[in-house]
C-alpha positions in Angstrom: 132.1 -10.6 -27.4 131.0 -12.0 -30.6 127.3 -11.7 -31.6 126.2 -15.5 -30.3 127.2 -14.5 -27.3 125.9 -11.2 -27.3 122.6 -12.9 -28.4 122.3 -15.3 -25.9 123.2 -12.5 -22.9 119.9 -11.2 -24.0 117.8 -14.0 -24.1 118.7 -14.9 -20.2 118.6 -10.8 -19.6 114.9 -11.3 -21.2 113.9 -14.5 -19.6 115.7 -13.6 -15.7 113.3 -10.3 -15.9 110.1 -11.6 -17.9 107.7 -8.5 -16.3 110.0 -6.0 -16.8 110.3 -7.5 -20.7 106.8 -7.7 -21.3 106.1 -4.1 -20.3 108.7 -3.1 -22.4 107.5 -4.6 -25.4 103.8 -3.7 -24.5 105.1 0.0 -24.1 106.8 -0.1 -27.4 103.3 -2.1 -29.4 101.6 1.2 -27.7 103.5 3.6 -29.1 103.7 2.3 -32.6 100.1 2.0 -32.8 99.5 5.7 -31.2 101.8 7.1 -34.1 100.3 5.1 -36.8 96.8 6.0 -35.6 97.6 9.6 -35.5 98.7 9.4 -38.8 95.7 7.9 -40.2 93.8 10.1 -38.5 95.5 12.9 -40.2 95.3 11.4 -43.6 91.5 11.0 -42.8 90.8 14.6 -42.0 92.5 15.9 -44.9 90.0 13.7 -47.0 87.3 14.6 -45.3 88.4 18.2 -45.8 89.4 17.8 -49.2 86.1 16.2 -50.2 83.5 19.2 -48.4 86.2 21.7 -50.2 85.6 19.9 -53.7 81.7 19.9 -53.0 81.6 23.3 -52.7 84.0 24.1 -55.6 87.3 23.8 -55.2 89.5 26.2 -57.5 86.5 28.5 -58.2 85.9 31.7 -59.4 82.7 33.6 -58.8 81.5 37.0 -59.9 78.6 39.0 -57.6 77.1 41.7 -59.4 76.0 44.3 -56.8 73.1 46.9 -56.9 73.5 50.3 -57.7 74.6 51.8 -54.4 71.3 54.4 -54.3 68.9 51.6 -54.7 66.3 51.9 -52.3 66.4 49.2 -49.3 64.9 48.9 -45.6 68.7 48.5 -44.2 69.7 50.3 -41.2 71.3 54.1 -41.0 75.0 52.4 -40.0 74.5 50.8 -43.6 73.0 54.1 -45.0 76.1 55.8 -44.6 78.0 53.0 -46.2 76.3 53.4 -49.2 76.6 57.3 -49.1 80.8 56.7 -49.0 80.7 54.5 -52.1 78.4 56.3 -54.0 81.5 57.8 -55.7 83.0 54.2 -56.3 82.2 52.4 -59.7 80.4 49.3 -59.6 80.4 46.3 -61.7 77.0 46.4 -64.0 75.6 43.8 -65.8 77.5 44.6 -68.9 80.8 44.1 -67.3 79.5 40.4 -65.7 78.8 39.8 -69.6 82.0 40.4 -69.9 84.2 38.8 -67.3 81.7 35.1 -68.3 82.7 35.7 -71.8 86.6 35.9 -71.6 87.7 34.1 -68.0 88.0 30.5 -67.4 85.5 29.8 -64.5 83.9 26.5 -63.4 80.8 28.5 -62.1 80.0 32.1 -62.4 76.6 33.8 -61.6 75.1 37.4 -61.0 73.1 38.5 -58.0 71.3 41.5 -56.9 70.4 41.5 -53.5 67.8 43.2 -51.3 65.3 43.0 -48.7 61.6 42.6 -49.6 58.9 43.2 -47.6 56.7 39.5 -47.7 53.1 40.0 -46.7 51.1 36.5 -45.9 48.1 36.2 -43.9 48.2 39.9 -43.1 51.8 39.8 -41.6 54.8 41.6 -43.0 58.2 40.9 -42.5 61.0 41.6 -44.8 63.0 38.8 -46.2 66.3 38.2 -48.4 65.1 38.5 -51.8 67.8 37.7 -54.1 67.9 38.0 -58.0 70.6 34.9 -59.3 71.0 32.0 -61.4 70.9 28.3 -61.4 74.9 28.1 -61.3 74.3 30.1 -57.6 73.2 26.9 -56.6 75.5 24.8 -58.0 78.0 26.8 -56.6 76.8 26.4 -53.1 76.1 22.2 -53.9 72.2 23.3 -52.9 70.0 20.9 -54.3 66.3 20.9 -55.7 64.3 19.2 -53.2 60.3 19.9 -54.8 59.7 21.6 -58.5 62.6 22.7 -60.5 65.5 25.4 -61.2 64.7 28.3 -63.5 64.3 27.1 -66.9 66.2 29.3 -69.8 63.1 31.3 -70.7 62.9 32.6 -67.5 66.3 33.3 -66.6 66.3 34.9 -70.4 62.9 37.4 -69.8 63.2 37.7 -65.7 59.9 35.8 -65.6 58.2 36.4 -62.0 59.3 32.9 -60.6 60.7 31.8 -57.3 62.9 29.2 -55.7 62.4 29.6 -51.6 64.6 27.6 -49.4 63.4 24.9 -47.0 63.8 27.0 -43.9 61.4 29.8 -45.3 59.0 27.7 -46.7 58.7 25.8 -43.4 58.2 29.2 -41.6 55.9 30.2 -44.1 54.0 27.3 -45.2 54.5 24.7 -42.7 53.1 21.4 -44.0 51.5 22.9 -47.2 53.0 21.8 -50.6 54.3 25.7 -51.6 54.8 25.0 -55.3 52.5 27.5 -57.2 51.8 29.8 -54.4 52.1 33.2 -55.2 54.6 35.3 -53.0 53.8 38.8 -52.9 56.9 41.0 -51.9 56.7 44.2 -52.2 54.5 45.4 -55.0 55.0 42.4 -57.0 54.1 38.8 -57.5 56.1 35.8 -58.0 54.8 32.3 -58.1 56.3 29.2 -56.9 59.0 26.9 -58.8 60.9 25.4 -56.7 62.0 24.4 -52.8 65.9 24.1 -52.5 66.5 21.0 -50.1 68.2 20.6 -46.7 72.3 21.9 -46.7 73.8 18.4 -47.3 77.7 19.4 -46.7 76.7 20.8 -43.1 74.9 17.3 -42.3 76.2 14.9 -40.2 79.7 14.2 -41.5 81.5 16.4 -38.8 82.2 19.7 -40.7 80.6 23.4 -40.7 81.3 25.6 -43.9 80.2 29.0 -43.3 77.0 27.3 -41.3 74.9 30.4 -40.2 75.2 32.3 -44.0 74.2 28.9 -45.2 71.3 28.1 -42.6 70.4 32.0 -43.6 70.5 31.4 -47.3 68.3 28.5 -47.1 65.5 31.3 -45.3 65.9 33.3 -48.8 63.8 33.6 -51.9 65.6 33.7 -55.3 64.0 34.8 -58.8 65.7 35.0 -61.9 
């Protein structure tokens, strides 16, 4: 059969069964368009992906320098004994964060030393993250200064008694009141008031969660220099 002939056997084939023909080429429009919208879809979430991973540094490095292990804090026994098992283990100090800043290639690197404080405010304690950082903390974690500012270099340089709170705490704590230049009083010392960090933008309505409860729990922190 040559093709002319094979071409017109399929136009009567076509036009003797038009329903069965139409739902054939309906079923066929269908399943391209569920294959290319899959794809897409895929494509899409790998953006999406990709672009929450780059806000919160892709490729990073970070170094967290860790209290001594004997440094008093309020944490439970199960923790107590943790401490007592590593007490024979060597710890980064501060001279070997010097260090690894100095010689590797990073694109943020920061310090912290954290504890537990005990916060007193209108004669009620609680005890709260306290935790001793830097400015590239922040930018590490895409947190952004919603009131006041970040630590400035003389403060960061001396340990000046400053404080950056997050939104959650200073809505617990302060509730409609401007908090910049309070005084906190943790502990036995005094720290007044710099800055508020803002809502966590990359868990806010665009469909992803990275780490969300760490996150919702470091924005109920208080960091000093």
């Amino acid at each position: 059969m040559h093709f002319g002939d094979g071409f017109r056997a399929a136009l009567s084939s076509i036009s003797s069964h038009k329903l069965r023909s139409a739902l054939t080429l309906i079923g066929m429009v269908i399943g391209v368009l569920a294959v290319v919208t899959m794809f897409s879809s895929i494509y899409a979430i790998k953006a999406l992906v990709k672009k929450n991973m780059e806000g919160m540094g892709w490729d990073y490095s970070i170094v967290i320098v860790p209290g001594s292990p004997g440094q008093q804090t309020n944490q439970r026994s199960a923790f107590r004994s943790v401490r007592r098992a590593t007490q024979s283990v060597q710890t980064l100090n501060y001279e070997d964060y010097q260090a690894l800043k100095d010689n590797l290639d990073y694109k943020t690197i920061y310090g912290m030393i954290e504890n537990n404080a005990l916060f007193r405010r209108r004669n009620k304690d609680q005890y709260v993250r306290l935790r001793a950082t830097e400015n590239a903390f922040f930018a590490n974690k895409s947190y952004a200064i919603s009131e006041g500012r970040q630590f400035n270099a003389q403060e960061s340089e001396q340990g000046t008694a400053v404080a950056i709170i997050g939104y959650k705490f200073a809505q617990d704590q302060f509730n409609k009141e401007n908090p910049l230049g309070k005084t906190l009083v943790l502990g036995t010392h005094r720290f007044q008031i710099v800055g508020v960090l803002g809502s966590d933008q990359l868990n806010s309505g665009n469909g992803m969660n990275f780490n969300q409860y760490e996150r919702e729990e470091e924005m109920k922190a208080v960091y000093i220099p």
